[in-house]
C-alpha positions as CSV (number, residue, x, y, z in Angstrom):
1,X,-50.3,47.5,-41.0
2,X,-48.3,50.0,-38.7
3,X,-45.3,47.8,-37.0
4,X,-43.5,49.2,-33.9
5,X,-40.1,50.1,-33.5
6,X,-39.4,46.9,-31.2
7,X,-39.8,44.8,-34.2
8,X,-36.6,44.6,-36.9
9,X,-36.3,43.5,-40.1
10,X,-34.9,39.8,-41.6
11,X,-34.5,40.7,-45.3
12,X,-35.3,38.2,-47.8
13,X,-31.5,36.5,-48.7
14,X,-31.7,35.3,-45.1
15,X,-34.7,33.5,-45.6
16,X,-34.2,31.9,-49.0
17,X,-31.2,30.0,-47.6
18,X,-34.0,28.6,-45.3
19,X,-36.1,27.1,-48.1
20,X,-38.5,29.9,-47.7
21,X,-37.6,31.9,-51.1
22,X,-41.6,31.6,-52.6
23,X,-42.6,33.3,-49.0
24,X,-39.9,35.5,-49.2
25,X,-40.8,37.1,-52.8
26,X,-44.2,38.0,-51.4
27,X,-43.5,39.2,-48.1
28,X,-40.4,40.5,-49.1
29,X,-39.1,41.0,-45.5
30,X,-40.1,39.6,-42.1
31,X,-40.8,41.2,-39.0
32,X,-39.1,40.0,-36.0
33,X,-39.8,41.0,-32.6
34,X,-36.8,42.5,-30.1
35,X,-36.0,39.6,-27.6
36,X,-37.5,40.3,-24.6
37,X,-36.1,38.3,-21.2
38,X,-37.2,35.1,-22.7
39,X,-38.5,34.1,-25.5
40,X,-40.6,30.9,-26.5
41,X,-42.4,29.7,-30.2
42,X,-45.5,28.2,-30.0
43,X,-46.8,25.7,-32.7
44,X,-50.0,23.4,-32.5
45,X,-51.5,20.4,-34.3
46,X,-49.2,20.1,-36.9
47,X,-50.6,16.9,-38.1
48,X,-52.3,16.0,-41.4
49,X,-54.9,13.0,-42.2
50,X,-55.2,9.9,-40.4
51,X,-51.9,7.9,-41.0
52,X,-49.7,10.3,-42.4
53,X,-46.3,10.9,-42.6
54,X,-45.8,13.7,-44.5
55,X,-46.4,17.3,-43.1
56,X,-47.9,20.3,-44.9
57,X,-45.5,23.0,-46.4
58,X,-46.4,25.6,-43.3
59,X,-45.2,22.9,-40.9
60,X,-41.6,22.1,-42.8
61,X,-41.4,26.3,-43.7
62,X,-42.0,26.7,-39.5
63,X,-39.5,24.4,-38.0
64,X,-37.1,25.9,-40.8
65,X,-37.8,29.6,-39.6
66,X,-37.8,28.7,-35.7
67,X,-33.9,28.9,-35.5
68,X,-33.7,32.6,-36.8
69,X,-36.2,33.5,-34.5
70,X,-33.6,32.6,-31.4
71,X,-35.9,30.7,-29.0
72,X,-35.3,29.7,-25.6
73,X,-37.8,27.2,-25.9
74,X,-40.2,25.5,-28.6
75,X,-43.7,24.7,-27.3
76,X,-46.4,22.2,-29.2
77,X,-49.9,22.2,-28.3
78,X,-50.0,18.7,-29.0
79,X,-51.2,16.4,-32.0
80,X,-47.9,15.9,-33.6
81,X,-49.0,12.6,-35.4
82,X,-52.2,11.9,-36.8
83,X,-53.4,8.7,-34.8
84,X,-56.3,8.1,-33.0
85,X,-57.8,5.6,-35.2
86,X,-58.5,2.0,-34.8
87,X,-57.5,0.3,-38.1
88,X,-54.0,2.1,-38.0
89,X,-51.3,-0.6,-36.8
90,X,-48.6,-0.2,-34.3
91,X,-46.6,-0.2,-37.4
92,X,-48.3,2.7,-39.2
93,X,-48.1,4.5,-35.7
94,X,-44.5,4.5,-35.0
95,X,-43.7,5.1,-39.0
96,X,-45.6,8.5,-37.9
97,X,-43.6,9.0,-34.8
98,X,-40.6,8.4,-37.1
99,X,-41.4,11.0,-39.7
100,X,-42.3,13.3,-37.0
101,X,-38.3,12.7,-35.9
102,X,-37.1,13.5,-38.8
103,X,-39.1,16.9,-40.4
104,X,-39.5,18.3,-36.5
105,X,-37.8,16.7,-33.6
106,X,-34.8,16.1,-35.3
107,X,-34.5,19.7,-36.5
108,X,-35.0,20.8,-33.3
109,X,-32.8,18.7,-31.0
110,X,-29.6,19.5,-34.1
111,X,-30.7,23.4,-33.2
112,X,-30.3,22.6,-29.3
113,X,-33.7,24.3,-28.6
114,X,-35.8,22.7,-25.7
115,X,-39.0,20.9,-26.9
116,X,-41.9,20.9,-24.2
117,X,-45.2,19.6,-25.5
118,X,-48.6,18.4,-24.2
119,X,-50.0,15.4,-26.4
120,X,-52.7,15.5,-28.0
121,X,-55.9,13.3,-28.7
122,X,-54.5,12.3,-32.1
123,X,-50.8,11.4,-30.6
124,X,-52.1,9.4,-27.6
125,X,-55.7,9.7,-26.6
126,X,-56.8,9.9,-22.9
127,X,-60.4,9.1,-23.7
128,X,-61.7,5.8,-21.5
129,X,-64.5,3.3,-21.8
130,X,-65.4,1.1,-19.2
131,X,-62.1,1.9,-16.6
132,X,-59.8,1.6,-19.5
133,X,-58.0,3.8,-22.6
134,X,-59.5,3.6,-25.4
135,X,-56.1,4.7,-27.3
136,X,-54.1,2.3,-25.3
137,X,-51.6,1.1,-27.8
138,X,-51.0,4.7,-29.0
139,X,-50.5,6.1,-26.0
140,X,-48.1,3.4,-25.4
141,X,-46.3,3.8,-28.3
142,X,-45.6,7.7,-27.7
143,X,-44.8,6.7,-24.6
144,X,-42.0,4.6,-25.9
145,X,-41.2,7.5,-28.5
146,X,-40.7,10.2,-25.6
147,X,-38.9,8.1,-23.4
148,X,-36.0,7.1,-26.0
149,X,-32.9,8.5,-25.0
150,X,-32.5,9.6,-28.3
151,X,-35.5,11.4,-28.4
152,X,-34.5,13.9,-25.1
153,X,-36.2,17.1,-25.2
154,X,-33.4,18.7,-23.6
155,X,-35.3,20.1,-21.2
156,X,-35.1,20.5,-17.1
157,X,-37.6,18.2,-15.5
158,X,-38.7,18.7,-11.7
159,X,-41.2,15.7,-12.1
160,X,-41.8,13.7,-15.0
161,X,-43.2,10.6,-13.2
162,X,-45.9,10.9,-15.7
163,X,-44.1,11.9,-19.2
164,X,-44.8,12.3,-21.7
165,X,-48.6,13.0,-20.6
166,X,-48.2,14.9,-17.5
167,X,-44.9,17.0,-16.5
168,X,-43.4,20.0,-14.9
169,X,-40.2,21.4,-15.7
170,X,-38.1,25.0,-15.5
171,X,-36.7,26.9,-18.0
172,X,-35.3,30.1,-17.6
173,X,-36.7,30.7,-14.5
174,X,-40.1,29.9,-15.7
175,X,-42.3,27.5,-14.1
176,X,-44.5,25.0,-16.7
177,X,-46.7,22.3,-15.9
178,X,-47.8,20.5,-18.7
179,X,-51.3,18.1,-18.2
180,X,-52.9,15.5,-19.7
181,X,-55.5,17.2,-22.0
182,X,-55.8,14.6,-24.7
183,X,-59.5,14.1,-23.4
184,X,-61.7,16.4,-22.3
185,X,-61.6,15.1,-18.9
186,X,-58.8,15.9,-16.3
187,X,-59.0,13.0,-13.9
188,X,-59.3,13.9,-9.9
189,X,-56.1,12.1,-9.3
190,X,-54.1,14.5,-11.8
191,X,-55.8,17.4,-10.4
192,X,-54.3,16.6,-7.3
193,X,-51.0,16.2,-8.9
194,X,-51.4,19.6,-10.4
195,X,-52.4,21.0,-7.0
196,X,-49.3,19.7,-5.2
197,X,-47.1,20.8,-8.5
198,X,-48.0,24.4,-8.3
199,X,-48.1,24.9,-4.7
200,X,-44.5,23.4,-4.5
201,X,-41.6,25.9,-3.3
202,X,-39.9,25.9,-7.0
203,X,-43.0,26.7,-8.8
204,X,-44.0,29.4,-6.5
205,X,-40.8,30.9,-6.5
206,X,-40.4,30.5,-10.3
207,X,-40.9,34.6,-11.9
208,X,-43.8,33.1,-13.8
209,X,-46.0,30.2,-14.5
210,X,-47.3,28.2,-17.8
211,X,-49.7,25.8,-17.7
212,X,-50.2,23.9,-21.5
213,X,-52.7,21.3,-22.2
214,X,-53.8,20.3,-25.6
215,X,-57.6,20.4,-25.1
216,X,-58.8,24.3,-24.1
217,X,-60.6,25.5,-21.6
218,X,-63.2,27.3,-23.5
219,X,-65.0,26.1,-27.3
220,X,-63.8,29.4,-29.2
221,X,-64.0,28.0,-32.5
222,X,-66.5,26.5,-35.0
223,X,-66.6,22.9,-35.2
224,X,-64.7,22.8,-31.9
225,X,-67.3,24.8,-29.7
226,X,-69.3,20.8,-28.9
227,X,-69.0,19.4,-25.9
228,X,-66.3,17.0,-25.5
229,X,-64.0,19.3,-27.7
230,X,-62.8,21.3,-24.3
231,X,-62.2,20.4,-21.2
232,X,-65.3,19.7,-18.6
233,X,-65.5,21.6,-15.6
234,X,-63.8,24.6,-17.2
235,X,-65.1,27.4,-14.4
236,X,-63.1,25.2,-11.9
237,X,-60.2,24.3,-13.4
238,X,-59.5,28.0,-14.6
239,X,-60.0,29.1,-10.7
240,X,-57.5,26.5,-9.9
241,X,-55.0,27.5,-12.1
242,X,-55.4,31.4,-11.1
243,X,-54.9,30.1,-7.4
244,X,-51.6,29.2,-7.9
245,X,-50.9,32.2,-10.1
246,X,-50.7,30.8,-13.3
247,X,-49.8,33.3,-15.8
248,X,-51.6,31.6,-18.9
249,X,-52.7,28.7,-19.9
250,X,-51.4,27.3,-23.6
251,X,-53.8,25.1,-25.9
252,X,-54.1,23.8,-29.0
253,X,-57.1,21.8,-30.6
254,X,-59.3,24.6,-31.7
255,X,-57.0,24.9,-34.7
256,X,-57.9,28.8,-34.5
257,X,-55.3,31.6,-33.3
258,X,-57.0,33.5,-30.3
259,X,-55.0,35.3,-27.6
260,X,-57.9,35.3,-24.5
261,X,-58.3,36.3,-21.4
262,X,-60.9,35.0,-19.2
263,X,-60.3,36.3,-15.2
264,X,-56.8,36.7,-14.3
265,X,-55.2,33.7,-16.7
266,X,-54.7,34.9,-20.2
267,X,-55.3,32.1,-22.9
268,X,-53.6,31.6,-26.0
269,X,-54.8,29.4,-28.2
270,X,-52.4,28.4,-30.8
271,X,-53.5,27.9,-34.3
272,X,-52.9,24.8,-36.3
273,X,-49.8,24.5,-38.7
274,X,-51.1,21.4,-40.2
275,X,-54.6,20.5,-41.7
276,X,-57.6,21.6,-41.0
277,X,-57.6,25.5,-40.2
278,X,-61.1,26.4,-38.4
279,X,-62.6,29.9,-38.2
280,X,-62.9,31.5,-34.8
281,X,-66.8,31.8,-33.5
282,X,-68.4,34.8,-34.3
283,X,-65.5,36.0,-37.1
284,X,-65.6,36.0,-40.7
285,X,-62.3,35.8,-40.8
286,X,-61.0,33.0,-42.9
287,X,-59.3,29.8,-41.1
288,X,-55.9,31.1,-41.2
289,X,-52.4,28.7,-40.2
290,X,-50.3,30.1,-37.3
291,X,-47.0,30.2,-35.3
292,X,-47.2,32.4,-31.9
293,X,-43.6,34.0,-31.0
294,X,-43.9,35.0,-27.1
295,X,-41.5,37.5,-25.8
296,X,-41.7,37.5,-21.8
297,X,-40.9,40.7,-19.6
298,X,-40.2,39.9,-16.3
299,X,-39.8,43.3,-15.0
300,X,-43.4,44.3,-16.2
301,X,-44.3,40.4,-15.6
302,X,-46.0,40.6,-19.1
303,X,-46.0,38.7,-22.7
304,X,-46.2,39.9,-25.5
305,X,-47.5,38.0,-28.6
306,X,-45.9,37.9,-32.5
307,X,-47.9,35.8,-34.4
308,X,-47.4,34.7,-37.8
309,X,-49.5,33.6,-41.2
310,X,-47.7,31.2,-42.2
311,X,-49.0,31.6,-45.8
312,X,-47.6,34.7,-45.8
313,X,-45.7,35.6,-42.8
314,X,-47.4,38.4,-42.5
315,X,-48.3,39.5,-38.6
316,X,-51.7,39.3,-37.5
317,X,-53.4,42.2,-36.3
318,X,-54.6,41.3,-33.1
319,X,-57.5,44.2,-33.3
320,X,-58.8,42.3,-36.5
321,X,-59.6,39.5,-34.3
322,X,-63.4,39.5,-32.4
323,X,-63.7,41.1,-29.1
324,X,-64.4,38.5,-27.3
325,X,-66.0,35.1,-28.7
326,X,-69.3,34.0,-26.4
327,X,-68.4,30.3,-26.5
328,X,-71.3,27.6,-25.2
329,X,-69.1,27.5,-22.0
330,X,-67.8,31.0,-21.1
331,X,-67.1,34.7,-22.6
332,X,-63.5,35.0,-23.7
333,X,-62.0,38.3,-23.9
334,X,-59.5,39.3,-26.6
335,X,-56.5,39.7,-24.2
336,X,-55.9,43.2,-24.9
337,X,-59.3,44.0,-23.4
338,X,-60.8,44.1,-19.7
339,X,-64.2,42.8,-19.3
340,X,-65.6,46.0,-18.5
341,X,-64.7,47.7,-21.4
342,X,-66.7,45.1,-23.2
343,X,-69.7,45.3,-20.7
């Protein structure tokens, strides 16, 4: 692959002090982007099977890379522990919101990089039966997680009535809004949250906005492309989001890197560090482990993606990634694209 001159070169001693020597012998270097007016890394479902409290080497090798990469902010596309089980206990749960302290939080918070994330269906469900969460006592129990004051994400809320599950805060003059996508239903009286959020003064005066939700929009991937594993109603919700001016909209879930664009709101959809890789639709590409660095231009209002194997830190190509994918609720473009030069 051809690299362009606005990415530089970390040489291999750096990283070994990181505990990334085996990744550093075969890569032998790593290509960093140039800062751009901010910068955020994006990581997704880091978990691994039901009940665990360990993390997979990509995960540990990721949170040890993040602070040479210089982020303003750390975003998580949710499913952080791997709940959503009835016959785990409250004390299996929290020993899982524990570990998660100590291999990522921790290591974050001791680096002083803001944390925003969206939970996910395996951290807190939002699915219901008859009126009432299924999840209840996990959702309750990252509730109590998040709202430790040990636990502060360091980050500037304008609401957080409903944190951890639904949010808005600012960070460098950035605008986020962060809903609860742990289902694939966003109730009407959150929609009406989001309306009032985005409309307000600070978001639209904000340079740009960010949306994150752990469930996306469209079903890009296989295994993930069944109803129930996106969000209903996605037409709608997309056409809310671009009435406010919503720059893009960040998910997880599909465990498959694709950087869409679908109308006016790009879509990234992070790939998952932990278990469970999935290949994009119509790709033969094999199911590959991912962390997203975003670099954001404000004078061109633009983002630009670097995103890492985290096998072998190699960049991925975005031109070896499909077209578009024609998922069972919507055509997704490859964000470098326009629609019409797809027909």
């Amino acid at each position: 692959m051809i690299y362009s001159r606005r990415h530089l070169l970390i040489l291999t001693g750096s990283l070994c002090g990181l505990g990334l020597t085996t990744l550093a012998r075969q890569t032998h270097a790593l290509k960093v982007p140039i800062l751009g007016d901010v910068r955020i890394v994006v990581i997704s479902d880091l978990n691994s099977q039901y009940g665990s409290t360990t993390y997979e080497s990509e995960v540990t090798n990721a949170i040890a890379l993040i602070p040479t990469l210089k982020p303003n902010l750390v975003l998580c596309g949710g499913d952080m522990i791997a709940g959503q089980k009835k016959s785990l206990t409250k004390t299996q749960i929290n020993d899982m919101w524990r570990a998660f302290d100590h291999h990522i939080a921790a290591p974050l918070r001791k680096s002083k990089i803001p944390f925003g994330f969206t939970i996910g269906n395996h951290d807190g469900s939002g699915s219901i039966s008859q009126g009432q969460y299924i999840f209840q006592a996990e959702r309750e129990l990252a509730t109590a997680y998040w709202k430790n004051p040990t636990h502060q994400p360091r980050l500037n809320f304008i609401d957080r009535s409903g944190f951890p599950f639904y949010y808005t805060f600012t960070q460098n003059q950035i605008f986020y809004l962060v809903w609860d996508a742990s289902s694939n239903i966003i109730s009407a009286q959150q929609l009406a949250w989001v309306k009032k959020s985005l409309g307000s003064r600070i978001a639209q005066q904000a340079k740009m906005r960010i949306a994150i939700g752990h469930l996306p929009l469209y079903g890009i991937s296989i295994g993930r492309d069944k109803v129930g594993e996106f969000l209903d109603n996605a037409e709608q919700l997309r056409s809310l989001l671009e009435q406010y001016q919503v720059h893009t909209y960040i998910s997880g879930h599909a465990h498959a890197y694709y950087p869409g664009k679908r109308g006016q709101l790009e879509l990234l959809h992070a790939g998952a560090l932990g278990s469970g890789a999935r290949k994009l639709l119509n790709s033969n590409l094999p199911p590959t482990k991912t962390l997203t660095v975003v670099d954001i231009d404000f004078g061109t209002e633009k983002t630009i993606y670097t995103t890492y194997n985290m096998k072998t830190l190699e960049i991925i190509n975005i031109q070896s990634l499909p077209r578009f994918i024609m998922a069972p609720n919507g055509k997704v473009f490859r964000r470098d694209l326009q629609a019409k030069q797809l027909g």
